[in-house]
SELOBA-530928 format. One record per residue (C-alpha): residue number from 1; residue in three letters; x, y, z. Coordinates in steps of 0.02 Angstrom, whole numbers, plus 50000, padded with zeros to 5 digits. Each point is the difference from the previous one (the first is absolute). Layout:
BEGIN
<atom seq="NUM" type="ala" u="X" v="Y" w="Z"/>
...
END
This chain:
BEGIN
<atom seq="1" type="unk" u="57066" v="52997" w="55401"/>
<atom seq="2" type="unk" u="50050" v="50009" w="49804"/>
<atom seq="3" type="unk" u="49916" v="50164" w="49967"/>
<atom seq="4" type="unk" u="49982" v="50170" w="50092"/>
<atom seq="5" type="unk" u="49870" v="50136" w="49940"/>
<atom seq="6" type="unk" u="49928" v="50131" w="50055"/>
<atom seq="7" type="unk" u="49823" v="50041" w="50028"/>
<atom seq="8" type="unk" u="49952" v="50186" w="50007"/>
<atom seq="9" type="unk" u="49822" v="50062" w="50032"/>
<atom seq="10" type="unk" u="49976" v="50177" w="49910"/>
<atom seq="11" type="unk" u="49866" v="50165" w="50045"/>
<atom seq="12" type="unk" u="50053" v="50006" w="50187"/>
<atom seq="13" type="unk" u="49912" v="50134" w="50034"/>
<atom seq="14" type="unk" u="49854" v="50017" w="49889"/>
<atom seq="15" type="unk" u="49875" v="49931" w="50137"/>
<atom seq="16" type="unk" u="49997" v="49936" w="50156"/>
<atom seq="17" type="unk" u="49961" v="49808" w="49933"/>
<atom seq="18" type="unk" u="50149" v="50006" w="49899"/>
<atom seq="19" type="unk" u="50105" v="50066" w="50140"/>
<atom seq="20" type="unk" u="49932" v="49871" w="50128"/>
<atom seq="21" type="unk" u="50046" v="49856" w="49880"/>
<atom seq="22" type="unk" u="50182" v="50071" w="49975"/>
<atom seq="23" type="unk" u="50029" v="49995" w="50202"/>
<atom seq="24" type="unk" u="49912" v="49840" w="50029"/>
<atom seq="25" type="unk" u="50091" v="49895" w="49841"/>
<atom seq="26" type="unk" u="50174" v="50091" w="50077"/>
<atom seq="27" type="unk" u="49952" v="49923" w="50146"/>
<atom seq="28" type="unk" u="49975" v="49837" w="49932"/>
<atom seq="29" type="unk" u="50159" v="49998" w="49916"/>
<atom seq="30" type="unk" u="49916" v="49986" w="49827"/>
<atom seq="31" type="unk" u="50052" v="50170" w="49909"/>
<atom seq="32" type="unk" u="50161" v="50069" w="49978"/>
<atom seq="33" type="unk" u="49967" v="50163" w="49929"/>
<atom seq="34" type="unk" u="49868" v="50124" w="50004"/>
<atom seq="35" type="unk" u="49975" v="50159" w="49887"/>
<atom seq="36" type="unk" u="49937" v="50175" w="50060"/>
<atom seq="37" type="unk" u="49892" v="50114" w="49912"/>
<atom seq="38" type="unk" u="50059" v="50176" w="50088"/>
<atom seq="39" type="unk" u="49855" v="50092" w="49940"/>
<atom seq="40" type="unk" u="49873" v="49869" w="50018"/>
<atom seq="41" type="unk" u="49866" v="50053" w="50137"/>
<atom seq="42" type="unk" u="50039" v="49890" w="50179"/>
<atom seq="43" type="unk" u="50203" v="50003" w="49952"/>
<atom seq="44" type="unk" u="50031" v="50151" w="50148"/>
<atom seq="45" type="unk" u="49939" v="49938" w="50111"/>
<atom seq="46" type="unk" u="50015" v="49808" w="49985"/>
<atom seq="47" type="unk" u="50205" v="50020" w="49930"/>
<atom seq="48" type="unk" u="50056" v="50010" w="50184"/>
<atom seq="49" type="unk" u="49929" v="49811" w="50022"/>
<atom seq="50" type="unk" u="50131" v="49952" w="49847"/>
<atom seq="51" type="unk" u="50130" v="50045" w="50157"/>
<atom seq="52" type="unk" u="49946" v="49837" w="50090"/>
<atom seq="53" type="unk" u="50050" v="49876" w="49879"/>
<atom seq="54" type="unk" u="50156" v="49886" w="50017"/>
<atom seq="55" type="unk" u="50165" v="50093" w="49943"/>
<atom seq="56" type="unk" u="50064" v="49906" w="49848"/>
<atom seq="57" type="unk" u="49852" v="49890" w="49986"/>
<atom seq="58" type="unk" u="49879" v="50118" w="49907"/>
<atom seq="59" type="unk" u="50061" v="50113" w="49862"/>
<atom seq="60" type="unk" u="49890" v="50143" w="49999"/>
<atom seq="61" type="unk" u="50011" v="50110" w="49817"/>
<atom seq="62" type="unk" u="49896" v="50147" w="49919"/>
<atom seq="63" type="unk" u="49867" v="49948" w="49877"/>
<atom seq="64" type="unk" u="50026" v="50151" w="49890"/>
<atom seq="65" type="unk" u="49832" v="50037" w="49930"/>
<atom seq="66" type="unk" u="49974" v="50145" w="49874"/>
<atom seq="67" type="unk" u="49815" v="49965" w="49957"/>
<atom seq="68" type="unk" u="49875" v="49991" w="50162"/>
<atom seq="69" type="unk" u="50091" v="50076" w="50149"/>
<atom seq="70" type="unk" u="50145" v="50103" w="49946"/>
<atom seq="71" type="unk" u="50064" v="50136" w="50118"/>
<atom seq="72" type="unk" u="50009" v="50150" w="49903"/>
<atom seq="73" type="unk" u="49864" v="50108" w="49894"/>
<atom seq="74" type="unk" u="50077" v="49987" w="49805"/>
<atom seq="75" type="unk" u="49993" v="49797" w="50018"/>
<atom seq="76" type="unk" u="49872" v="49870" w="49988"/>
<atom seq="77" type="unk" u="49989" v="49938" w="49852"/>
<atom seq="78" type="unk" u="49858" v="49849" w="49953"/>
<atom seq="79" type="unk" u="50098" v="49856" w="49946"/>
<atom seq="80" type="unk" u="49963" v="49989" w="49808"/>
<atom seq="81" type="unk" u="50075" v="50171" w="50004"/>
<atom seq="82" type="unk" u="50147" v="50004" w="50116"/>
<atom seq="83" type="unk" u="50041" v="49836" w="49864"/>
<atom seq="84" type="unk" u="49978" v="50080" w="49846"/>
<atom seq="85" type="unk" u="50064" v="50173" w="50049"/>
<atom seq="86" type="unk" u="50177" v="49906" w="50063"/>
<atom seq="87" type="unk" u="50004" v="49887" w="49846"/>
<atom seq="88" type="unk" u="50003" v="50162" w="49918"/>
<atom seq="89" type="unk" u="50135" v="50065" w="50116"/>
<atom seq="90" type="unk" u="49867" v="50152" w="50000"/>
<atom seq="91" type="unk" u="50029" v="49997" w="50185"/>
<atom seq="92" type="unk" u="50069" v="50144" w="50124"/>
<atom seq="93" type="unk" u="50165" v="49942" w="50082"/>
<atom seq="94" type="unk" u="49975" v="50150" w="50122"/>
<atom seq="95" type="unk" u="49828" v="49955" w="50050"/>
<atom seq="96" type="unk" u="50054" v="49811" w="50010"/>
<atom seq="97" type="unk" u="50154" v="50036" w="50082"/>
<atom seq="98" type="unk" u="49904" v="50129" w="50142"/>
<atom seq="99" type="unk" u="49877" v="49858" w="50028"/>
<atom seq="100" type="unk" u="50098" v="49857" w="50027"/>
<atom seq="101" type="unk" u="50118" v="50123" w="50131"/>
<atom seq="102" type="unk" u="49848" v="50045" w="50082"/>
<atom seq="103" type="unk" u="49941" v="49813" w="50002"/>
<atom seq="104" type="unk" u="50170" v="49948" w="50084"/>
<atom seq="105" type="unk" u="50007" v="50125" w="50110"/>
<atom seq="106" type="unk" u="49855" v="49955" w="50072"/>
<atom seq="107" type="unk" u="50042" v="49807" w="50024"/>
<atom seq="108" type="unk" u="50176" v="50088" w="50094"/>
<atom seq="109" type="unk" u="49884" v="50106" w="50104"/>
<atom seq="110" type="unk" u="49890" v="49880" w="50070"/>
<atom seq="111" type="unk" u="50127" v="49844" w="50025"/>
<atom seq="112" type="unk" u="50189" v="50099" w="50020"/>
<atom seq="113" type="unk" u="50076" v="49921" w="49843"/>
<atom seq="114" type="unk" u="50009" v="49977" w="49832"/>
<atom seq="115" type="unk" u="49907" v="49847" w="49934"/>
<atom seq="116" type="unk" u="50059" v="49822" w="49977"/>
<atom seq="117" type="unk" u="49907" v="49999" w="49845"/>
<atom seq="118" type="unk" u="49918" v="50099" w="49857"/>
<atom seq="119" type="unk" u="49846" v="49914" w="49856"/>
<atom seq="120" type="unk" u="49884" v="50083" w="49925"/>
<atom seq="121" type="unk" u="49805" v="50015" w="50037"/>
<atom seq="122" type="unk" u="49930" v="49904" w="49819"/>
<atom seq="123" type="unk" u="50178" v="49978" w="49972"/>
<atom seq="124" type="unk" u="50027" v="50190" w="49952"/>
<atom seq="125" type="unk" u="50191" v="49983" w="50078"/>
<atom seq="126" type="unk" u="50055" v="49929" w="49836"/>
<atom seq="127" type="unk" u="49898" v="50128" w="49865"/>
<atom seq="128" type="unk" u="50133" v="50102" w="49872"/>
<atom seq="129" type="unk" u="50054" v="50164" w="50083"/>
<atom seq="130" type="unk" u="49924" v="49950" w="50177"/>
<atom seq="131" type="unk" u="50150" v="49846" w="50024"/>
<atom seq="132" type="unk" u="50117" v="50136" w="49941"/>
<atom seq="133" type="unk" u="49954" v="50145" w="50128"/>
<atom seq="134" type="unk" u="49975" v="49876" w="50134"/>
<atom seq="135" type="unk" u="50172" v="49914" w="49981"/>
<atom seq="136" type="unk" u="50065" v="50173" w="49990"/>
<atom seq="137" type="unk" u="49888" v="50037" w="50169"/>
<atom seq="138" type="unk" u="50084" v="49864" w="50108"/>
<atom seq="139" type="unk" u="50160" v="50026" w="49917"/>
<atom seq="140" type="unk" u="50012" v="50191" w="50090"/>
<atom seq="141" type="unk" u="49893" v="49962" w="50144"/>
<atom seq="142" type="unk" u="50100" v="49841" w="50051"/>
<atom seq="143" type="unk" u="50164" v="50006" w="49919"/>
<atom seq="144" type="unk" u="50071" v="49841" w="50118"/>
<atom seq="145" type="unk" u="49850" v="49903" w="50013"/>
<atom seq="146" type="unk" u="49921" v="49862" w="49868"/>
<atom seq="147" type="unk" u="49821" v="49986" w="50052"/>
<atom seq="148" type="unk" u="49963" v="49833" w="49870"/>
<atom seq="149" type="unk" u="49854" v="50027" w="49846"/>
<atom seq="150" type="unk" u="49865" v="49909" w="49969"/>
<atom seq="151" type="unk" u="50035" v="49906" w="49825"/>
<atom seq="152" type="unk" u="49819" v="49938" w="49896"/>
<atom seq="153" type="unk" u="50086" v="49882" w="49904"/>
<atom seq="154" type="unk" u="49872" v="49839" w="49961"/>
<atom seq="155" type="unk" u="50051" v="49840" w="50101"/>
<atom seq="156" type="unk" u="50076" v="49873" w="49868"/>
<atom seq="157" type="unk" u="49932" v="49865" w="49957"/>
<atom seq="158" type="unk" u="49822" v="50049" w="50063"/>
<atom seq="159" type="unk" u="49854" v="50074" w="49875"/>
<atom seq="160" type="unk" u="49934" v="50124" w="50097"/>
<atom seq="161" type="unk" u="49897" v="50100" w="49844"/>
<atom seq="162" type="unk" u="50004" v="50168" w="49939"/>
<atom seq="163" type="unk" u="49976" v="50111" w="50157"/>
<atom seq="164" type="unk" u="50175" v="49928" w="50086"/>
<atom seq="165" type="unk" u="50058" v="50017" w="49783"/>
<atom seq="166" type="unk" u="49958" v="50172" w="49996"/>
<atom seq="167" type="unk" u="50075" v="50056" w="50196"/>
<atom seq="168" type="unk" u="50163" v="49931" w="49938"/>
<atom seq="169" type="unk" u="50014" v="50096" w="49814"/>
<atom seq="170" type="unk" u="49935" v="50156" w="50101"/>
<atom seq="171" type="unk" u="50188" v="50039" w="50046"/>
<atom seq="172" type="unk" u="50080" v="49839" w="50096"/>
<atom seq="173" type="unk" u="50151" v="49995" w="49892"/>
<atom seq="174" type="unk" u="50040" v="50175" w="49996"/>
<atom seq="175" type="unk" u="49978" v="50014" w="50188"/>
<atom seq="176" type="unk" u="50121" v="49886" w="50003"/>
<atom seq="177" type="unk" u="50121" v="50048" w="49887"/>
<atom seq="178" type="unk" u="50010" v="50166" w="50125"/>
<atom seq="179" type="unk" u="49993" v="49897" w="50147"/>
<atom seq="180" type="unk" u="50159" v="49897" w="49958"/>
<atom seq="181" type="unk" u="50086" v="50150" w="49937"/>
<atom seq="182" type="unk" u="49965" v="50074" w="50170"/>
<atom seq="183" type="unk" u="50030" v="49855" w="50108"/>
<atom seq="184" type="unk" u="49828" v="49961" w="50066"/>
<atom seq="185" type="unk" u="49945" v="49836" w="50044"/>
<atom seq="186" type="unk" u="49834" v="49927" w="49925"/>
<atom seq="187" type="unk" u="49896" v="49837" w="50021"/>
<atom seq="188" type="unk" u="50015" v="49899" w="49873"/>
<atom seq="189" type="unk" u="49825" v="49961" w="49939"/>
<atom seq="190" type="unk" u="49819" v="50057" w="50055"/>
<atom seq="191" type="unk" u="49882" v="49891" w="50077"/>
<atom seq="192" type="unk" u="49801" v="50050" w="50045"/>
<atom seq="193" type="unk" u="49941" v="50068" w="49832"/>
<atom seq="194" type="unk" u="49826" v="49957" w="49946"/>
<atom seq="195" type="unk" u="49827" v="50052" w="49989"/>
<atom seq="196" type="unk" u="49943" v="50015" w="50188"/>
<atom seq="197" type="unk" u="49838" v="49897" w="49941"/>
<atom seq="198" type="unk" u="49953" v="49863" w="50074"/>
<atom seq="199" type="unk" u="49978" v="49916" w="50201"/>
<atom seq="200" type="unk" u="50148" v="49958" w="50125"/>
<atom seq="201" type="unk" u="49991" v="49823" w="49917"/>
<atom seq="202" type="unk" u="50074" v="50075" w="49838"/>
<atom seq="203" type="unk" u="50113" v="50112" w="50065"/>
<atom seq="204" type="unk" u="50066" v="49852" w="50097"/>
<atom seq="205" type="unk" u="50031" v="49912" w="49825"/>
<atom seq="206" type="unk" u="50087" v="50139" w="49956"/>
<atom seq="207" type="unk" u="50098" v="50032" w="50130"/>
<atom seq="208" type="unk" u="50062" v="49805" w="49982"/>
<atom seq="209" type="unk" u="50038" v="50007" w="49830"/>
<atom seq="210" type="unk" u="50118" v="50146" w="50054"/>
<atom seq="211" type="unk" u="50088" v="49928" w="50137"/>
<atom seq="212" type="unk" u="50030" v="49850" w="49915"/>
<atom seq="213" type="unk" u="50071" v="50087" w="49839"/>
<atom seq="214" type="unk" u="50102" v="50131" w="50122"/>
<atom seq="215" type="unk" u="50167" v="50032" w="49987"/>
<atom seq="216" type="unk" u="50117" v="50047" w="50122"/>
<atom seq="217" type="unk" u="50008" v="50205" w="50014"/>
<atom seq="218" type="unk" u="49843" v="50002" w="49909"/>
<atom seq="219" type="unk" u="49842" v="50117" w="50084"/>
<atom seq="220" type="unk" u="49817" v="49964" w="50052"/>
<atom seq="221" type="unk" u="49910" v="50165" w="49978"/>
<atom seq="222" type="unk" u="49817" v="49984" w="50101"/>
<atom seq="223" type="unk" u="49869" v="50094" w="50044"/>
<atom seq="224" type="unk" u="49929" v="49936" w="50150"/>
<atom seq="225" type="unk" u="49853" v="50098" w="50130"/>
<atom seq="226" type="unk" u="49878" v="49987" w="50104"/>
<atom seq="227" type="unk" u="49838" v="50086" w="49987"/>
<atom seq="228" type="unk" u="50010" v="50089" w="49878"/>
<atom seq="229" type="unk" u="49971" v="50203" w="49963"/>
<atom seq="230" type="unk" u="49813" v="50017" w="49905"/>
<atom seq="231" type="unk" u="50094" v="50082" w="49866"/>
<atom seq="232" type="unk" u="50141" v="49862" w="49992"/>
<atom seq="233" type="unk" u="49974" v="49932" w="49811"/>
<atom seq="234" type="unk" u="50095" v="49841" w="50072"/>
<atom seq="235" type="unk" u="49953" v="49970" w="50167"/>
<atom seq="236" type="unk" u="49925" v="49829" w="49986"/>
<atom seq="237" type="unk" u="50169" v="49939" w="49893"/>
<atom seq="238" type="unk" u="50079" v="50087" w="50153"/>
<atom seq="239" type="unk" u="49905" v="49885" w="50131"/>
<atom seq="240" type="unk" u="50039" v="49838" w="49886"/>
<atom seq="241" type="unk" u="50189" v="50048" w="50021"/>
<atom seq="242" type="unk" u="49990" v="50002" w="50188"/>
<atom seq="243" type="unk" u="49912" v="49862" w="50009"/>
<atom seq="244" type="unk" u="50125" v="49882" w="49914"/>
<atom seq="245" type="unk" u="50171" v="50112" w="50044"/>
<atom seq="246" type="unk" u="49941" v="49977" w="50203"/>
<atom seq="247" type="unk" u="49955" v="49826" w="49988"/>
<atom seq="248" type="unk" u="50072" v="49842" w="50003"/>
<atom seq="249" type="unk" u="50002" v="49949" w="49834"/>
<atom seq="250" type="unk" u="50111" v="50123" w="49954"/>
<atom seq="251" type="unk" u="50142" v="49950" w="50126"/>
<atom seq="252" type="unk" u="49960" v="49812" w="49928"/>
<atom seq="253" type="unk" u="50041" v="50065" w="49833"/>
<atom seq="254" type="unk" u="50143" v="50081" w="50043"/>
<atom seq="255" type="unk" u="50085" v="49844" w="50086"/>
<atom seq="256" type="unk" u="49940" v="49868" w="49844"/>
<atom seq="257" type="unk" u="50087" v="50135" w="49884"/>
<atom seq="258" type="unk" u="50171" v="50006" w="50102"/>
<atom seq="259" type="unk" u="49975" v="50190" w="50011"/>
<atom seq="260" type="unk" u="50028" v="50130" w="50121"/>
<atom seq="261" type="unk" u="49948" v="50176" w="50046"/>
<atom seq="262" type="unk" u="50157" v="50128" w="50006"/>
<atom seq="263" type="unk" u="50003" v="50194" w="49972"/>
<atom seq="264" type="unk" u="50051" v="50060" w="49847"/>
<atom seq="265" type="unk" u="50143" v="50104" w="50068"/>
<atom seq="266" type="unk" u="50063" v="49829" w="50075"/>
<atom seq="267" type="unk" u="49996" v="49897" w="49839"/>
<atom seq="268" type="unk" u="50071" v="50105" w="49848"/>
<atom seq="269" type="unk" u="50181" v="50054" w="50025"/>
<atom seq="270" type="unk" u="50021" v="50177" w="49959"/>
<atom seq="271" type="unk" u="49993" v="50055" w="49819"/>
<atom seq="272" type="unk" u="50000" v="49812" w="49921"/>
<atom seq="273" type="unk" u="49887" v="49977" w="49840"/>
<atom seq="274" type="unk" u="49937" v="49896" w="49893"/>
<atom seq="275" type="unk" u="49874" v="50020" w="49840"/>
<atom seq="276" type="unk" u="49933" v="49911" w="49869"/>
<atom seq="277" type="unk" u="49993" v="50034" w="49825"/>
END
């Protein structure tokens, strides 16, 4: 194959569809990655199942989220605020830097180790003052490990509109500034942003137009469930997702395109970077 990815399903945790999916793409051998919201309501006692994946086959990270299930009292912030308030830099590094602790120290509780991986819940990993108290988090906390970042930097060459436009100028190039001072690996571009509108015939569209614009070390970010939580304002983009990542099409797609599935932690050698102007 030309080019490895990796393909990461975020919320484990949230609900048991989502969860489900996670264990039956792993099985499959279609994700690489999957991201854990610690404070989300079925993450005690489904983490334990995160045990039975293949070592070094699945990267498992936190999916820091500071606006619908946070872990401590002072923080939950709705998004339009958590944005503008960190914009502002209007934000409490002590708060932050208690919640993301307490948010790691619950991923080391139920699984024994730090994680492969840290992103951000709507992307909040990369907001002014939050990149800086979470670098200087995993900096104390693991002081000889790298766990790689997720980077939103738009895909070249492919218009994806103004919601993958506006992820990126929400802090991508700062975050990375910090991560290469640091020496933490990143993807190199974001794949997986859009709308969630739509049936599993579009998605499938744009999951080909993707893959066949991927680059190797680049990241497929997904969503994928199965049935879906009543209050789950995605679920039916959710079900599309599974749908096409579980079926064949997608493993045709990947062999036309000369790509391969790899984790993360396998494919970006420690602390290289790369960034566009």
């Amino acid at each position: 194959m030309d080019k490895r990815i990796a393909v990461c399903v975020d919320d484990f945790g949230l609900h048991a569809g989502v969860n489900e999916a996670v264990l039956r793409l792993a099985a499959q051998q279609r994700i690489t990655a999957t991201s854990c919201l610690v404070g989300a309501p079925q993450w005690p006692e489904r983490a334990a199942l995160l045990k039975s994946l293949p070592p070094g086959r699945v990267d498992v990270g936190l999916h820091l989220d500071l606006t619908e299930y946070p872990v401590t009292p002072a923080v939950g912030w709705p998004l339009p605020v958590l944005m503008t308030r960190s914009c502002a830099r209007l934000l409490d590094r002590a708060t932050l830097r208690a919640e993301i602790d307490a948010q790691l120290a619950r991923f080391e509780r139920e699984l024994g180790r730090a994680p492969d991986y840290v992103d951000g819940h709507q992307h909040v990993h990369q907001f002014p003052v939050v990149r800086d108290v979470l670098l200087a988090a995993l900096l104390e906390r693991y002081p000889q490990q790298r766990p790689w970042l997720r980077r939103t930097r738009q895909p070249a060459g492919l218009a994806g509109g103004f919601k993958p436009w506006l992820i990126e100028r929400l802090g991508c190039k700062a975050l990375g500034r910090l991560a290469h001072l640091h020496g933490y690996p990143q993807n190199e571009s974001l794949l997986g942003v859009y709308d969630f509108k739509g049936d599993a015939a579009r998605y499938l569209a744009l999951l080909a137009a993707w893959i066949e614009t991927a680059q190797d070390g680049d990241l497929l970010m997904c969503h994928a469930g199965l049935a879906a939580a009543a209050d789950d304002p995605i679920g039916p983009a959710r079900r599309n997702e599974y749908e096409v990542l579980s079926g064949a099409a997608f493993g045709e797609l990947l062999e036309r395109s000369n790509v391969s599935l790899a984790p993360l932690s396998q494919l970006r050698p420690r602390g290289r970077h790369t960034e566009r102007a």
